[in-house]
N, C-alpha and C positions, 0 to 999 in steps of 0.2 A: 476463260481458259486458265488450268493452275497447272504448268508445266512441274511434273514432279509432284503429281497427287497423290501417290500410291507412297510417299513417303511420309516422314515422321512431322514435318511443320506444313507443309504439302497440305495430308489426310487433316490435319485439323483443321486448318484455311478453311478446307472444303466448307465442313461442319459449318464455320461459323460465317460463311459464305451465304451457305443454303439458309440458314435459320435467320439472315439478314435479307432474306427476297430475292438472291438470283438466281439465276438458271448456270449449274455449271459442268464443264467438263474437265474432263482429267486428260493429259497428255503423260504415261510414262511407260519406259522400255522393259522396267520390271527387274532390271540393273542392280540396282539398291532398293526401288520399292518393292511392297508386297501387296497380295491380292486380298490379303486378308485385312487388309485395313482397306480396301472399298468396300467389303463387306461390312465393317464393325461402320463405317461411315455410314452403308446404306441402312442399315438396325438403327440409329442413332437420331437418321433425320427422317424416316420411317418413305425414302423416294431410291428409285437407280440413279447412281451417277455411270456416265460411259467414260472408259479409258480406252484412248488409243496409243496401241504397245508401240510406241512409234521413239525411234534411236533422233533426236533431234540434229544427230551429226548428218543425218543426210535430207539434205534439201526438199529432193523430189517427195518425198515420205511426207516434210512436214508441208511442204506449201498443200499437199493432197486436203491435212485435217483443215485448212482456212477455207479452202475451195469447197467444202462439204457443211462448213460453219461459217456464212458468210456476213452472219449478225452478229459480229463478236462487239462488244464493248468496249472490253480490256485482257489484256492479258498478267496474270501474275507469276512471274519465272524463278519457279525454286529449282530446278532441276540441273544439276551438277555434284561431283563429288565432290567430299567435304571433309577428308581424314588427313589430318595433317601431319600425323606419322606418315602415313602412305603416302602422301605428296612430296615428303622429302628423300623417301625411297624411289618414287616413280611421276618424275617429275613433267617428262611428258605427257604423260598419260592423259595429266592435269589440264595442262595447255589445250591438248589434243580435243579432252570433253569439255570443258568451262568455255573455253570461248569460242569453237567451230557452232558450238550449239546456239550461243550468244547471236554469234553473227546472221544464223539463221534465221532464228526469229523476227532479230530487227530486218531484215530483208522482207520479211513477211511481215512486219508493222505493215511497212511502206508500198507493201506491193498491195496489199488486201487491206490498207486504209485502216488501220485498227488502231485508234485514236490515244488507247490509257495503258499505262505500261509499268508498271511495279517489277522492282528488281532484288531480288537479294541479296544482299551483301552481308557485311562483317564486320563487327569490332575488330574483327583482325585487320581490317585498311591501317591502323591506327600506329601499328605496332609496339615497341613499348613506348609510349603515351609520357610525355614530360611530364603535362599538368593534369590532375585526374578532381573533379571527372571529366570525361573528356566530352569537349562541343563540338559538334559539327563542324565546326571552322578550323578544327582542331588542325596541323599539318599533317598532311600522311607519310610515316616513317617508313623507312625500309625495310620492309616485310619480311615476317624471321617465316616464314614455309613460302615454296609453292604456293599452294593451296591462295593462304592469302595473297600474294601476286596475281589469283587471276580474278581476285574480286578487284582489286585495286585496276586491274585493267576491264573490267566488266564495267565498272564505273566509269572510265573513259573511255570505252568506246560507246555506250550512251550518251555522254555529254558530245563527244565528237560526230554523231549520228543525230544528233537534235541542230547542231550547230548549220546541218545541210537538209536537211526533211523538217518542216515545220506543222507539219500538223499531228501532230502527237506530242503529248506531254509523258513524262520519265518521274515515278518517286522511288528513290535509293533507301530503302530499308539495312540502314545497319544496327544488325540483332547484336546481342551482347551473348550471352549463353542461356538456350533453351531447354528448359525441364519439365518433368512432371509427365502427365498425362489428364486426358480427358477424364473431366469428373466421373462420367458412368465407368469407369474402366474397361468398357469395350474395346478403347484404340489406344495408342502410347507408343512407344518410340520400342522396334526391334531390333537387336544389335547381335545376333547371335557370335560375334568374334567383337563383343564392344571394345570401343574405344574413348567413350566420352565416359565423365566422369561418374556423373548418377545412376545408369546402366550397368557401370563397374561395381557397385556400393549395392547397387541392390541384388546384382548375380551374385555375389558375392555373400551377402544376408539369405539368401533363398539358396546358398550352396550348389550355383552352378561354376562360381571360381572357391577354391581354397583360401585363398587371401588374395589381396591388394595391395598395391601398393601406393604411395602417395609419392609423387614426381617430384622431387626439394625440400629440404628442409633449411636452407639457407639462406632462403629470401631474404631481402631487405622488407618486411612486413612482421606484422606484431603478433607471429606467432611461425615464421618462417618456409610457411606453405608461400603457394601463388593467390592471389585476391583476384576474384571474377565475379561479374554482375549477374547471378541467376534470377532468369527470368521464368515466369509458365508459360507454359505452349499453347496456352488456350490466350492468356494475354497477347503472344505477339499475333497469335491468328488475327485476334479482333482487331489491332491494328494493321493488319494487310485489309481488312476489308473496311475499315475508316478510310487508310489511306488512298483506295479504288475510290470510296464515296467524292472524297476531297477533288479528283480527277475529274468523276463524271460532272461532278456540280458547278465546276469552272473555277473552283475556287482556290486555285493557285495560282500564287502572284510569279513564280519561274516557269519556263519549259522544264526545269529539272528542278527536283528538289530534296534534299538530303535529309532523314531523321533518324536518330539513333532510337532504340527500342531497348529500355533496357528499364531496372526498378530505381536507379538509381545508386544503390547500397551495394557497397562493396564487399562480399562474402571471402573468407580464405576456406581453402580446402579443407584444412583439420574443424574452422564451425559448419560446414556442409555436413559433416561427416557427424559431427554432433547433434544437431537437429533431425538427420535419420535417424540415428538411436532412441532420441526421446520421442516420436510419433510412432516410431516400429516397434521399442519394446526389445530390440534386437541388438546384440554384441558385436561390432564389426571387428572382423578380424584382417587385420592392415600391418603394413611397416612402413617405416620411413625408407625411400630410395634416392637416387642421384636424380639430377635433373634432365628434365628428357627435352631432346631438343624442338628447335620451334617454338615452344613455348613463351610466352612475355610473362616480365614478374606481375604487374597487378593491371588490371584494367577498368573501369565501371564507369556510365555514363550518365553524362546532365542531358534529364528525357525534358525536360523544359519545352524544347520545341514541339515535338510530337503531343503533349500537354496540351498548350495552349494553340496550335496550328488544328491537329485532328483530332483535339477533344476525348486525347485515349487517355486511358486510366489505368495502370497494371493494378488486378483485383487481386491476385492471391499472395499471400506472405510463404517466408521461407520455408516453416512448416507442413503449410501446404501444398506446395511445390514437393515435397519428400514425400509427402502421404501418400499422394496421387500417384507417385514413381510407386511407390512402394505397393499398392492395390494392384497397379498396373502388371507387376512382377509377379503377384501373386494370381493375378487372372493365367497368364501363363503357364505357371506353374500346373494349375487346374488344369490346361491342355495338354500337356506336356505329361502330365498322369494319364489323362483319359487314354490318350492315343497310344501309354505305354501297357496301359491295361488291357487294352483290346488288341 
């Protein structure tokens, strides 16, 4: 089960789920995901995947999909919102869907016996980060959004739900920042009111924003943006489904187990922004602005563990990571004519 399929790290999982040998379903309310990435999902791995439109906030709804799927394996839980502007504007809201949805699922571990459990988390547990790059062991700072507070509690209350239900094992996936899109450019990340950063670069290149802006210029960093670990979305996929494999095979030495997912290299905003230009060909038209809040100034992670534990490898470099967004935009674009011409 991949809670939050119909979304942007969600729909790829899937992919690289299915092309790993499972059988899988999709849980989403259609909230933030879309339908047309089960579609670009089903074109891709050439099978149906089923979604069930199901709001994980209510109980009765979700315990129905275990009752109906009583083979499950594992589940992988992406589904929650994830805008951290918007979570320091609407901070319940957060609370309200991150963790009522949490607590549902684990109730349905335990009730429907479902043994492997992959959680999504965030570099943002970490907050701003003393020593970089940062280890698993790292302390968890006091979280500058929402948002990041209810991963830092999504993480304990699986730790605290392992500590009283034993038969289930927990791996915490903390992503770093997710880019790019699926090499065929069928699927990729849809943001019609984006807020992440390569979404912004490439509407922006393809002239669906006018300009951009860049959050800081007065970082403590060598060139005064904020520094973040970009990652490809096709890389963290494959390690959500290493990380399942690790589960089913027995071969974790905790009930829980913590790994950060990230390339390791630490990017600032202004070489992000340079490396789209030279794969695209394209003039980005940007300013510098005030710092927006929530934000941390640099972050990026020692994937060591995830390395040598589950055997992942992040495959694509920075450029690639741009290219992919950048095809990705221009698949759009393509629709986004067709459907204006007809």
């Amino acid at each position: 089960m991949v809670t939050g399929g119909c979304g942007y790290i969600g729909g790829h999982t899937i992919v690289d789920l299915i092309e790993n040998g499972f059988d899988v379903i999709s849980v989403d309310d259609l909230s933030r995901g879309y339908m047309d990435m089960l579609r670009g999902i089903e074109r891709i791995v050439g099978r149906p995947v089923k979604n069930y439109r199901v709001d994980l906030c209510n109980l009765e709804d979700t315990q129905a999909i275990f009752i109906e799927n009583p083979d499950l394996v594992g589940i992988i839980h992406f589904a929650a919102y994830k805008s951290v502007p918007e979570s320091v504007k609407e901070p319940l809201k957060y609370f309200r869907n991150n963790i009522n949805s949490l607590v549902n699922l684990l109730q349905c571990v335990e009730e429907y016996e479902v043994p492997n459990f992959v959680f999504s988390s965030s570099c943002s547990v970490y907050g701003n980060a003393t020593d970089l790059p940062v280890e698993e062991t790292a302390p968890l700072a006091e979280p500058q959004s929402p948002y990041a507070r209810t991963k830092q509690i999504g993480e304990a209350m699986c730790r605290d739900f392992l500590s009283q239900y034993k038969d289930a094992n927990i791996s915490l996936l903390r992503y770093f920042n997710p880019v790019g899109a699926h090499p065929s450019a069928i699927i990729g990340e849809r943001q019609p009111k984006p807020e992440n950063l390569v979404p912004v670069i490439t509407q922006t290149a393809v002239g669906k924003l006018p300009q951009m802006q860049v959050f800081g210029s007065d970082y403590p960093t060598r060139d005064g943006s904020c520094v973040r670990d970009y990652i490809h979305v096709m890389d963290i996929a494959n390690a959500h489904t290493k990380a399942l494999q690790h589960l089913l095979a027995g071969r974790n030495k905790e009930k829980c187990e913590v790994f950060n997912l990230g390339t390791g290299n630490g990017v600032t905003v202004l070489e992000l922004i340079k490396s789209f230009e030279k794969v695209s060909g394209e003039k980005l038209n940007y300013k510098m602005g005030p710092r927006r809040a929530g934000d941390v100034v640099a972050v990026y992670a020692n994937n060591n563990k995830a390395r040598n534990i589950l055997g992942w490898e992040p495959k694509f470099d920075l450029d690639t990571m741009m290219e992919t967004a950048w095809r990705w935009e221009l698949t759009l674009k393509k629709e986004a004519d067709k459907i204006r011409l007809n």
